[in-house]
Steps between C-alpha positions, in 0.01 A plus 500: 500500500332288222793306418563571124782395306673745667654252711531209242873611482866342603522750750327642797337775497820762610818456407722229599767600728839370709519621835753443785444158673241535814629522878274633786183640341473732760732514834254745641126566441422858513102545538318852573300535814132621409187629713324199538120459350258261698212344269240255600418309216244231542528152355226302435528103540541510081825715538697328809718375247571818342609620911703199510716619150487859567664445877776275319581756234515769796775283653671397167843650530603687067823495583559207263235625251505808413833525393703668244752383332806752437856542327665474826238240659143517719303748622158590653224623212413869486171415250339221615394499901382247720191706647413594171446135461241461742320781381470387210377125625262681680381678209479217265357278752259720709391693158643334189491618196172515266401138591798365569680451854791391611548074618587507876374151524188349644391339866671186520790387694779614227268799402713792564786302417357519115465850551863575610638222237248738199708807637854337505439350122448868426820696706713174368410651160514842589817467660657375128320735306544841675579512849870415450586737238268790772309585152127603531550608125648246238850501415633587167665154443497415166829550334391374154536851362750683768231566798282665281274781613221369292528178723251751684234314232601186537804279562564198358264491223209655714258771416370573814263735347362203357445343795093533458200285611299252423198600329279476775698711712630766237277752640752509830826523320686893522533692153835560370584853541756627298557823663542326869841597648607307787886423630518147732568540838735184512818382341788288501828593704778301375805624367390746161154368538180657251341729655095456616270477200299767369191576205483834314383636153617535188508886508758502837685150368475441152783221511614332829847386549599209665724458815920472474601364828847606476702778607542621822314822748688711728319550770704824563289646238181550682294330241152682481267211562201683627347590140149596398365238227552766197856543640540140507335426184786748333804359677367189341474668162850659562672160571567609839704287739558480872181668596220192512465442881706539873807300453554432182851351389488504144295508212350755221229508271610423116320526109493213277634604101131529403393707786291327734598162678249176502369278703451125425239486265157353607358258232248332717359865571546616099740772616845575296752589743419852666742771508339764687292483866177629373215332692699277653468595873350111611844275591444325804454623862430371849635165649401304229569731210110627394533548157304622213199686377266237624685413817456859628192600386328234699716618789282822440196300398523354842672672736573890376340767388282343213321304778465778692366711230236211400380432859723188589656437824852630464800474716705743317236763391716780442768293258430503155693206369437553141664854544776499722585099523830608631295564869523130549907584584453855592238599732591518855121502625455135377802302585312160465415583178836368339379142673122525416619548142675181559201299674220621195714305228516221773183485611387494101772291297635246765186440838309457207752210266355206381635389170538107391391312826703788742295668699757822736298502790434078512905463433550768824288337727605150403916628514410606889262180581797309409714672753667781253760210320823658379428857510783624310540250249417626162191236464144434525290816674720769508629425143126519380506821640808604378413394127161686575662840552777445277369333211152496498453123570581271801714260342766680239649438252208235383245819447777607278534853604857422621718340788407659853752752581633472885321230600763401782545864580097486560469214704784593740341842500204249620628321713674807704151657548344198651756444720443860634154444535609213711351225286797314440813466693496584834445842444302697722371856408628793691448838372192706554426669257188604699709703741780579265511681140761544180491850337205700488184244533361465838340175616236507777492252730206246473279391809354193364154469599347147384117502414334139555 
């Protein structure tokens, strides 16, 4: 996404957590057999760099990236899968977006080195922000007013409703619909965790509650969990308990004295603390959290249904983003999509940096000319990055939006995808992900074909 102030915060953005200390990540790695899908794809002299990076990231063993943390330790992501990856690199690379396309590097000798160090910077950040928590939708985190449900709107002194463009670009930006009803897909699981977000009017909520963690669920009693949104929308209402989501240990829905429950109030945004969900269906989504009324309508602008419509190229024809932005987490005929989500705020708000003499893409190619110097040190290229996606600027706290928030945790996160890339250490890739899949996405296998 556009990083807004969203992210200027002392937190990340989910909820902190403690979880048991790691052993094995994974004693055994289960993968799915699939028919296998030949495609020729020609390369022209131009791309051989772009063959070079996609063959390493076919090899590039997730085991150690796409993990999840949990309350009893490690495990393999359901969301976020590694052949959904490549299809989306091939997407933003081969396509791109509007005018925009993905850095895979360039011709000379370290070229597809830059283009495998461009996608590391980004899973090292996605792995912080989303992929250890499993969340495609954001996490209600913010506990400034008990987990409100009005966090939907914005937490932590966000109005994400507010999120809008720049003049130029206003024309692109969704319209805040006050009648859209949408439940997240996603949540957090730990012990008497909030249930997954969700927007709806005034005339089904007038009030929302917030969350009371507390308590305990019998599973014995068969909680109904499979509930139509109006069903939902009145156990809300009710103060219902135990009956959020598969598994739940505790936990119930509560009303403040005056009725409805507020958020953290969004001065920046002139918005008074909301106590109801109206309109407020745009918290973040995707590997990198999309967020906002901007955010997604260029999604649409450039990639959905408004492109489409206009007579744009358009990967995702069919998905209206400024409708249903929940399909970023839900639909099952785009898995990639929770990644491209991911790769349009990259490819526009960090391959594109240069602020105060620090140029992304100069700093990238200058970190690998230099032979990739302590990867997972919280310092010099991957800390630019960091501060990029975090806080808006490459070198926090002097932009004064606040200190970088899991810097260390984002350069070991770094460092742990290079080395199973095989650029550092003497780690050499060997999975395939070009005869192998995870969960539902198929990847075909690639006969590279190299045009002089």
């Amino acid at each position: 996404m556009m990083r807004h102030p969203k992210f200027f915060s002392t937190y990340s953005s989910q909820e902190l957590r403690t979880f048991a200390p790691r052993g094995i990540i994974m004693a055994t790695r289960s993968i799915i057999s699939f028919l296998l899908v030949t495609t020729t794809i020609h390369f022209t002299s131009a791309q051989s760099y772009f063959e070079q990076a996609k063959e390493t990231l076919c090899r590039t063993c997730s085991d150690d990236i796409l993990v999840v943390e949990t309350v009893t330790g490690y495990a393999e992501s359901v969301v976020y899968k590694w052949p959904d990856l490549l299809k989306a690199v091939d997407s933003t690379f081969l396509t791109g977006i509007g005018d925009m396309k993905l850095y895979m590097g360039d011709e000379s000798s370290n070229g597809y080195k830059y283009g495998l160090t461009n996608i590391a910077a980004f899973l090292a950040q996605s792995m912080k922000e989303s992929i250890k928590y499993d969340a495609c939708d954001e996490n209600n985190w913010d506990n400034t007013d008990g987990y409100a449900a009005s966090n939907a709107c914005g937490q932590l002194g966000q109005s994400y409703q507010d999120y809008n463009c720049q003049a130029d670009e206003e024309h692109m930006q969704c319209d805040v619909d006050p009648n859209m009803e949408i439940r997240a897909e996603t949540h957090a699981v730990w012990y008497g965790a909030p249930p997954a977000m969700f927007c709806a009017p005034k005339s089904k909520l007038p009030a929302s509650p917030r969350w009371d963690h507390g308590g305990w669920c019998n599973p014995a009693d068969n909680p109904d969990v499979d509930k139509s949104f109006d069903e939902y929308i009145a156990y809300v209402a009710s103060g219902g308990s135990c009956e959020d989501y598969l598994g739940q240990k505790a936990g119930s829905w509560t009303f403040c004295p005056n009725g409805g429950c507020p958020n953290y109030e969004a001065p920046l945004f002139g918005q008074e603390a909301r106590t109801d969900v109206e309109g407020c269906c745009w918290w973040g989504r995707g590997v990198i959290q999309t967020t906002g009324v901007c955010n997604f309508g260029k999604l649409n602008y450039y990639l959905g249904a408004r492109a489409a419509n206009e007579g744009r190229p358009s990967l995702f024809p069919d998905v209206n983003f400024c409708q249903d932005p929940e399909q970023i987490c839900t639909t099952t005929k785009y898995p990639e999509l929770k990644w491209i989500a991911g790769f349009f705020y990259w490819l526009e708000s960090v391959q594109t940096y240069e602020q105060d003499g620090w140029n992304y893409l100069a700093e990238l190619r200058r970190f690998v000319d230099d032979g990739f110097p302590n990867p997972g040190s919280d310092g010099g290229f991957i800390h630019g990055a960091s501060g990029i996606v975090n806080r808006g600027c490459h070198n926090p706290p002097a932009c004064g939006t606040g200190t970088l928030d899991g810097g260390s945790d984002r350069a070991q996160n770094f460092q742990t995808i290079l080395t199973a890339m095989g650029l550092v250490g003497s780690n050499d890739p060997s999975c395939n992900w070009m005869d192998t899949t995870q969960g539902s996405s198929v990847m075909p296998k690639y006969t590279i074909v190299k045009a002089g």
